[in-house]
N, C-alpha and C positions, 0 to 999 in steps of 0.2 A: 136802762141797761140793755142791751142789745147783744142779743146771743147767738156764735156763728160755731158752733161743734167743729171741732178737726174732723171727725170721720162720720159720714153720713150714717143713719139711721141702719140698724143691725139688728134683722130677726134671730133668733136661735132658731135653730131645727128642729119641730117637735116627735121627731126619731131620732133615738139615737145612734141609728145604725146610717154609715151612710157607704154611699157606691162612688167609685172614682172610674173615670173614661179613661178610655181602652186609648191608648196613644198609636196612632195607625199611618197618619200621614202629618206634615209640618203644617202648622204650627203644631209641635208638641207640645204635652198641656200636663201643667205640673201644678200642687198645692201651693209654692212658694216659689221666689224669682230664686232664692239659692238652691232650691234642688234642682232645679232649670238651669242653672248654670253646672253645677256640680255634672249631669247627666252631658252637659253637652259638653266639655272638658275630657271626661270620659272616653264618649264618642270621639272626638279629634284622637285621640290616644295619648293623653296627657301624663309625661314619664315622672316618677320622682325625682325629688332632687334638681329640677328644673326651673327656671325662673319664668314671674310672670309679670312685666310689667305693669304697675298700678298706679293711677293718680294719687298723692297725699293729699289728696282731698274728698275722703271716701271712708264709708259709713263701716264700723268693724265686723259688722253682720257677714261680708264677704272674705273674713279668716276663715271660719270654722268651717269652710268647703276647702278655703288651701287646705290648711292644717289634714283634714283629711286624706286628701290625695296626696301627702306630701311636695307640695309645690314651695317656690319658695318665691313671695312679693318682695316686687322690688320697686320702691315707689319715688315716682318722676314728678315734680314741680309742676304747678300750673299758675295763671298770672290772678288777680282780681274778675277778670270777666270771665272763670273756667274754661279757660282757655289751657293748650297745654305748651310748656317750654320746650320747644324742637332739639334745641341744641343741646340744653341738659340733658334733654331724650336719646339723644344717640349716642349719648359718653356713657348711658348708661348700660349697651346692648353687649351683650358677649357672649360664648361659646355655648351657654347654660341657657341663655336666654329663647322662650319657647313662644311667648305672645305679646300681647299689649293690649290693655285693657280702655275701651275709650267709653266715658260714663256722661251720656245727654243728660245734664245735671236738670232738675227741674223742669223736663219734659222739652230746653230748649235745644233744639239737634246742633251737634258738634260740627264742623265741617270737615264732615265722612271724607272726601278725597284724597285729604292728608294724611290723612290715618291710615288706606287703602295703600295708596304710595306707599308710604313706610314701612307699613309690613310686608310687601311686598319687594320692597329694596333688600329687605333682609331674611326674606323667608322664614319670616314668621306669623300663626295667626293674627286677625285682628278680633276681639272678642266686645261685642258691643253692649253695653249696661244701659239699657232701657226702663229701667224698675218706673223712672218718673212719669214717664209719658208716653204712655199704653194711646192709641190710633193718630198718634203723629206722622207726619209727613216730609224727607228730603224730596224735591223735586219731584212732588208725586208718588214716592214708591215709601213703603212705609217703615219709619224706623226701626232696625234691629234686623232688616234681615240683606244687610250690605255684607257684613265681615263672615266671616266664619263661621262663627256661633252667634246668636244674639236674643236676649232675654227681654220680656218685658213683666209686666207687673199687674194687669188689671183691678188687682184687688184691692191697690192703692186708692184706686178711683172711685168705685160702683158697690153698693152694699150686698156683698156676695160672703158664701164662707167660705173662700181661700179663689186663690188662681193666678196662673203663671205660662205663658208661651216659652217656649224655645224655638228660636228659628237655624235651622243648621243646612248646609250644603247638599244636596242629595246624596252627593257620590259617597261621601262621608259617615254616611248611615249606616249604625250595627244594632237593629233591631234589637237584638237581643239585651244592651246596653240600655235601650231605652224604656225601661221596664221598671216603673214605680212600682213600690208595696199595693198590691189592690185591698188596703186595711179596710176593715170594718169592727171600727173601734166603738167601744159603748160607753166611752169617756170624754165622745167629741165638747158634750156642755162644758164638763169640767176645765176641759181645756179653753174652751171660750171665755170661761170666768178665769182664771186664772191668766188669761191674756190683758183682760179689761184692769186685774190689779196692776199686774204691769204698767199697762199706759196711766193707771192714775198715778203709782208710784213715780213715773216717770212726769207728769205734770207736775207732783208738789217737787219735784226737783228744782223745776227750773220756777216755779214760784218764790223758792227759797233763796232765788239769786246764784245758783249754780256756785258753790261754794270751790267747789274740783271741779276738773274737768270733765267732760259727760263721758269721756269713752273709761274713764275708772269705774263710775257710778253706775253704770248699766251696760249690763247685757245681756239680750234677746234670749230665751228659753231655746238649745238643742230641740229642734221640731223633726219628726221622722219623714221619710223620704217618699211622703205621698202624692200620687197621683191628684189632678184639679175633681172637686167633689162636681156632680152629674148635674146638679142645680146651678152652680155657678155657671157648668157649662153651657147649660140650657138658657142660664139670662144675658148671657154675653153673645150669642147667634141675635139674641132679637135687639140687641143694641145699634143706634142708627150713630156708627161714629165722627162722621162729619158733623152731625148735629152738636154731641158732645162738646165737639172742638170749638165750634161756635163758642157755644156757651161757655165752655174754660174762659178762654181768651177775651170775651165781651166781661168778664168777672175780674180777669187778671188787669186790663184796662182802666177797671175801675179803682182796683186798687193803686195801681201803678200813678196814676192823674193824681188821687188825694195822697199819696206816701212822696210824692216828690213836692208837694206844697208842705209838706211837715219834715224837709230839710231830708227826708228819706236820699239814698242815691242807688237806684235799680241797680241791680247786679248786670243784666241783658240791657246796654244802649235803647237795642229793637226787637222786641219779640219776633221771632221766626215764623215765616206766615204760615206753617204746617206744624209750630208747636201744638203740643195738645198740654199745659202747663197744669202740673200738680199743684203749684203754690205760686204764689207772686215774694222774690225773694229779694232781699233789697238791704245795703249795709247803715249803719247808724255810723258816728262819727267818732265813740269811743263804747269800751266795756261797760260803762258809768252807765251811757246813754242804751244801749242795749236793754240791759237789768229795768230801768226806766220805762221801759215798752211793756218790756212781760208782764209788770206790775201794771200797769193802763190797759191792757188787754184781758189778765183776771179779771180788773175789777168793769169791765165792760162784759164781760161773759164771751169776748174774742178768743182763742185761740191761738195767740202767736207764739210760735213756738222757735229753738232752733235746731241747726240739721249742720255737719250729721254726729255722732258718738266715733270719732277718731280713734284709729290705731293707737295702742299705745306707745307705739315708736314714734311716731307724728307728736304725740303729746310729748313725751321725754325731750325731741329733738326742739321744740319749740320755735320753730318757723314762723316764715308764713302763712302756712295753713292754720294754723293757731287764731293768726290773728283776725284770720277771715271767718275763723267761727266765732271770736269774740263778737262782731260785729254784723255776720250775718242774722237776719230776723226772719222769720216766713209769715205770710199772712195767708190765712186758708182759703182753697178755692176747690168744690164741691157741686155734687150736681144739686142737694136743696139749697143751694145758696142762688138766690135773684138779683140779677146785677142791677136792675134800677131800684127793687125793693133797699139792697145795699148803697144804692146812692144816695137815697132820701135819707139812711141811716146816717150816712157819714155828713153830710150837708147841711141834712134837717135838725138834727141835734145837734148842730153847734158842735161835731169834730172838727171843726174846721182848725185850731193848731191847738194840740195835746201835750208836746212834750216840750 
């Protein structure tokens, strides 16, 4: 059996008091990618009652910040390769309409110029969703900090207690706006464990075959609007992220060569040579064959999960998107994971065809 953890190795804090950094210049630095978003929304001066365009291909974790500020999503089609439909894009803009939402799915970067274009045709933000792929690269310059607002995720990546950039425009900055709770809560453990039931809860989910759809079945704990903790911020200065990237991508490679010999069909043609990829993500050929996976990866101690817990209006509508979550699979990619140790795994024991 061969055991690849979804989220890398996680100390608790043995205080339980902890300190959150002082937000002073960009990247602003937040506990979670949604109060990084939530703040920089804020900052733009984001009215009620205004529309924001959303991909329906997107995790429902980013409601509970609409629903807050009173925003109202409005969500635009994208193809198999998340990609987004131009043309359904612009039948959907109107008077209400405040931004557009562009989400570098899986750390692989969108091509920012059209999105730039766009909103700039219509004078509207463009708001970049980076949660996947925290020290990626368009052309050099690094993802999330193109549009207007743009949010990343570190903590997706790196075994930290929380963390989140926001990258936003200078001119556009209201200090005062940008001002997390400086909490110093004595219930951080509690809150840790009570995360970790979650995600198990969430694993016998999709063990059981996902009987409903995931966005009925879960969702994420209301998290309060804290500042990134002073630890994470201190392990993320000494992270060398070209290195990183390296190593994602020599991981995602490796999966990507063994998933297309097991009939797999990558989601990304080409990995983006500045991707920094959270997962290697890849579609199976029916629901049957999906369910089939999750069950060979429990019983391997893998990890294959899928992404993401859909809007409930995306579910009710039953689309596309639908079906690309039937069929989407993720296989994990982490920094304890060793890409040629993972080679010998997959070759050496005879994975060579599973399903």
């Amino acid at each position: 059996m061969m055991y690849i953890p979804r989220y890398p190795p996680f100390r608790l804090p043995i205080r339980h008091r902890r300190h959150v950094v002082v937000n002073q210049s960009s990247p602003y630095k937040f506990a979670y990618a949604r109060t990084a978003l939530k703040f920089g929304l804020q900052t733009l001066g984001a009215l009620p009652n205004r529309e924001i365009l959303v991909p329906e291909f997107i995790c429902n974790v980013i409601l509970p910040v609409f629903k807050q500020l009173d925003l109202i999503p409005v969500y635009y089609p994208i193809n198999y390769n998340l990609e987004p439909d131009w043309e359904s894009i612009h039948s959907k803009i109107s008077e209400k309409t405040q931004g557009i939402v562009s989400v570098h799915y899986f750390g692989q970067p969108q091509r920012i110029t059209e999105y730039l274009s766009f909103a700039k045709h219509y004078n509207i933000w463009l708001i970049e969703d980076n949660a996947h792929g925290f020290g990626g690269l368009i052309d050099g310059n690094e993802i999330g900090t193109f549009g207007d607002i743009g949010i990343s995720s570190p903590r997706k990546c790196f075994p930290i207690l929380n963390g989140a950039y926001l990258h936003i425009k200078k001119e556009m900055i209201n200090p005062e706006i940008l001002a997390p709770e400086r909490i110093l809560s004595s219930g951080i453990v509690l809150k840790q464990i009570i995360r970790m039931l979650i995600m198990r809860s969430y694993l016998h989910r999709v063990i059981n075959i996902r009987k409903k759809y995931s966005s009925i079945n879960y969702q994420e704990i209301n998290l309060p609007d804290w500042g990134m903790d002073e630890s994470s911020d201190r392990y993320l200065k000494k992270v060398n992220l070209r290195e990183v990237v390296q190593k994602r991508q020599a991981i995602y490679h490796v999966w990507e060569r063994w998933a297309v010999r097991q009939g797999l069909v990558p989601v990304f043609s080409q990995l983006a040579p500045g991707a920094s990829p959270m997962v290697f993500a890849a579609y199976t050929s029916s629901y049957e064959e999906t369910n089939k996976w999750f069950i060979w990866g429990y019983n391997q101690g893998i990890d294959i999960h899928p992404w993401p817990d859909l809007p409930k209006e995306i579910v009710q509508k039953n689309g596309a998107a639908i079906d690309m979550w039937k069929r989407l699979i993720c296989f994990p990619i982490h920094m304890s994971i060793n890409a040629e140790k993972l080679i010998y795994s997959l070759e050496g024991t005879g994975f060579k065809k599973v399903i």
